[in-house]
N, C-alpha and C positions, 0 to 999 in steps of 0.2 A: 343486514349490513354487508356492502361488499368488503372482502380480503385482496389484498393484495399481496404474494408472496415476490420478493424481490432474493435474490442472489445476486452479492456482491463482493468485491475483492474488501481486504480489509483497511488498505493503504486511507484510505477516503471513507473513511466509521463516520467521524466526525457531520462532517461535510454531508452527506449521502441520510444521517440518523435526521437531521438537522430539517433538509430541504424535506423529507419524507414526514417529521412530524407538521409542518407547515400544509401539505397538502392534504393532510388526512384534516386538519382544522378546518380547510377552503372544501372541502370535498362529502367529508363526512365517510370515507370510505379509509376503514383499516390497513395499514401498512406493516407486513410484518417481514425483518429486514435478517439476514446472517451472514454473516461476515465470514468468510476466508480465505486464502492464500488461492491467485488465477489462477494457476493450474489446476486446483481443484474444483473452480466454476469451473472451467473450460470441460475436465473430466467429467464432471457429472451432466453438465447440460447434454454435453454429446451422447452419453449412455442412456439420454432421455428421461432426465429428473424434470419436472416442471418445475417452471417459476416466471413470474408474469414480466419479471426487466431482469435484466443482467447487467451488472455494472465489472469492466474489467478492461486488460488493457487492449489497443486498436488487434495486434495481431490475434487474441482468444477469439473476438469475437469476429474478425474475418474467419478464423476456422471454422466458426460457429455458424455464421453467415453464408459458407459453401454449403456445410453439411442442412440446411433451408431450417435453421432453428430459431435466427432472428429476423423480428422486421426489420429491414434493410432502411425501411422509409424513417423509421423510431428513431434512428440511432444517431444520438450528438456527443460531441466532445463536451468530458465536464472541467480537463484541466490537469496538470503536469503537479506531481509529485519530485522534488528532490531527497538528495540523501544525506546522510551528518553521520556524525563518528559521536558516539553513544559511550558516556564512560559513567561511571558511578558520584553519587548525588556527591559525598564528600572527595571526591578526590579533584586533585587542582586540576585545571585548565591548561593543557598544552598548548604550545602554541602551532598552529595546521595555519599557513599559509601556501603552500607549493608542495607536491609530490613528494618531494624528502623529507620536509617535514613531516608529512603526511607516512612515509614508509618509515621513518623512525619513530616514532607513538605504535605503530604495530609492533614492531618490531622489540622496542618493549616491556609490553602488556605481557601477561599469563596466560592470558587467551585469546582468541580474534573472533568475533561468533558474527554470522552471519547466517542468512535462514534458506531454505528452499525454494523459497519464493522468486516471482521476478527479479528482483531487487537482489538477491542472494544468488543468481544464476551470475547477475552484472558483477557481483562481488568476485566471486568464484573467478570468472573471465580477467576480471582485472588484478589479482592475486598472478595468477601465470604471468600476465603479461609485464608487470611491477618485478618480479624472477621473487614473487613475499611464497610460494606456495611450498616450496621446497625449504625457504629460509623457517618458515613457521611450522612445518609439517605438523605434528600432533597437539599444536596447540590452537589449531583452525577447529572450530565450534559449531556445529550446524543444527539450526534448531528447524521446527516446523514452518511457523510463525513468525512475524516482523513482532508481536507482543513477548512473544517465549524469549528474542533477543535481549528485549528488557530487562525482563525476567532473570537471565541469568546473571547479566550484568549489576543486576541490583544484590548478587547473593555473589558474586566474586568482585570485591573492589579493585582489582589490580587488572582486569581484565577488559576489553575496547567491545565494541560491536559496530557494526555498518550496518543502520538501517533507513528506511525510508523519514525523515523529518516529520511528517504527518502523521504516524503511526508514535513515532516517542513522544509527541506533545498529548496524545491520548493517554499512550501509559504515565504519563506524567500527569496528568489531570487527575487518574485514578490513584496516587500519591505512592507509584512506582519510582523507587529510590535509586534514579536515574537523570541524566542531567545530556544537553548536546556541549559536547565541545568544540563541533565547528561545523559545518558543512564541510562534506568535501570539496576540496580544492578546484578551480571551475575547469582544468584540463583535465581534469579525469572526475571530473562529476557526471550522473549517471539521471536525467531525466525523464521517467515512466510518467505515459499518457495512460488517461484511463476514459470512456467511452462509458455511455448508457444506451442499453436497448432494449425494448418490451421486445419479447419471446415472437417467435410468428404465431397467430391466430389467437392473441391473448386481444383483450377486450377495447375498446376505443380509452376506456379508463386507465389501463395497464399504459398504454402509449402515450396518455395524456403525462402519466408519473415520469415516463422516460426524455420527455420533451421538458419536463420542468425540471428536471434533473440537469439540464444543460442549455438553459436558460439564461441571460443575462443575468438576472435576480440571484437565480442560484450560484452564480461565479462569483456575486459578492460574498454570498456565506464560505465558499469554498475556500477563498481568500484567505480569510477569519481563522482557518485551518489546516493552512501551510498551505493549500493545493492552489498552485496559480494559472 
C-alpha cells in the first residue's frame, strides 16, 4: 500500500484530517498527517525533511518554492483562517465589538497568551501597535502552539488568548474547557491563508492529495471548520 506523508500547519487539523481520510477511502492509498506550528514546516522542509504535500501559509511556501522544494504546478489555495479571543468555558462573555472594547477585556485578564505561531507573530505586532505590550508586560503568555493557548486558558480561568478560530473549535471538540468570546474585531482582525502543495518530485499520487486538498469539494469541508 502506498504512504502518504503530508506536513502540515495546525490551524486547518480539522479540515486537512477530514479531506485526507476521504481520499485514502477513493484511493486506497495511506495518508499519514502531522500537525505543527508554519514555521516549523517551513524549518524542516528547507533542512530537507521529506514529505510528499505541505500544507501552510502562501508566504512558507513561496520560501519553500525558491529554495525548488515544492511543485509549483501542486499548489492551490485551501482557504482563510480567522482569529477570536479565547477565554475559559465558565467565565462570562464580554462584550468585543471595537478595538476598545477589544483592548479593555486584555487589559483585564491575568494573562494574554498568545503562541509563536503565525497567528501569534500577528498578535505580537498588534499588542505594539494597540501601545497593550508595555501596558501588559509580564502578563503576555507565549506558548508554542495555537492548541497549548488552549490549554492554558483552560487551567487559568481569569486569563484571555488570541488564537486562530479553527484551531479552538478543535480543542473544543476534544472537551478542552475553553469557549470563543468573539472574533476579533473586523479592524484589527488578522486573516491567515494557507496553501497546499506536494513536495517537488513526490509521486503523481502525492499531487493528486495536494489538488484535492484545494478543491471545490474540499472548501465545503473546510467550511464545516471555520476555514473559509
Amino acid at each position: 500500500m502506498t504512504t502518504l506523508k503530508v506536513l502540515s500547519a495546525g490551524a486547518v487539523k480539522r479540515g486537512v484530517a477530514r479531506v485526507a481520510a476521504a481520499f485514502e477511502k477513493d484511493t486506497g492509498c495511506k495518508v499519514e498527517i502531522e500537525f505543527t506550528p508554519v514555521p516549523e514546516v517551513r524549518r524542516r522542509i528547507a533542512a530537507g525533511e521529506a514529505a510528499d504535500v505541505v500544507v501552510a501559509t502562501p508566504a512558507a511556501l513561496d520560501e519553500l518554492a525558491a529554495l525548488g522544494k515544492i511543485d509549483a504546478a501542486s499548489r492551490g489555495f485551501i482557504g482563510r483562517s480567522r482569529m477570536g479571543v479565547v477565554i475559559h468555558a465558565d467565565a462570562p462573555v464580554p462584550e468585543i465589538t471595537d478595538t476598545a472594547s477589544f483592548k479593555a477585556v486584555l487589559l483585564a485578564a491575568s494573562q494574554v497568551v498568545r503562541n509563536a505561531a503565525s497567528s501569534g507573530i500577528y498578535s505580537e505586532k498588534l499588542f505594539d501597535r494597540l501601545g497593550l505590550t508595555a501596558a501588559l508586560g509580564g502578563r503576555i503568555v507565549v506558548t508554542r502552539t495555537g492548541s497549548e493557548i488552549m490549554q492554558h486558558v483552560a487551567g487559568h480561568p481569569q486569563a484571555v488568548g488570541l488564537a486562530q478560530i479553527s484551531e479552538l473549535m478543535v480543542m473544543i471538540d476534544k472537551g478542552c474547557r475553553v469557549k470563543l468570546a468573539a472574533p476579533l474585531p473586523d479592524e484589527i482582525q488578522n486573516m491567515t491563508h494557507y496553501d497546499a502543495a506536494a513536495s517537488a518530485g513526490a509521486s503523481a499520487t502525492a499531487a493528486a492529495l495536494a489538488k484535492r486538498l484545494a478543491s471545490p469539494e474540499a472548501k465545503k469541508i473546510f467550511a464545516d471548520t471555520g476555514i473559509s
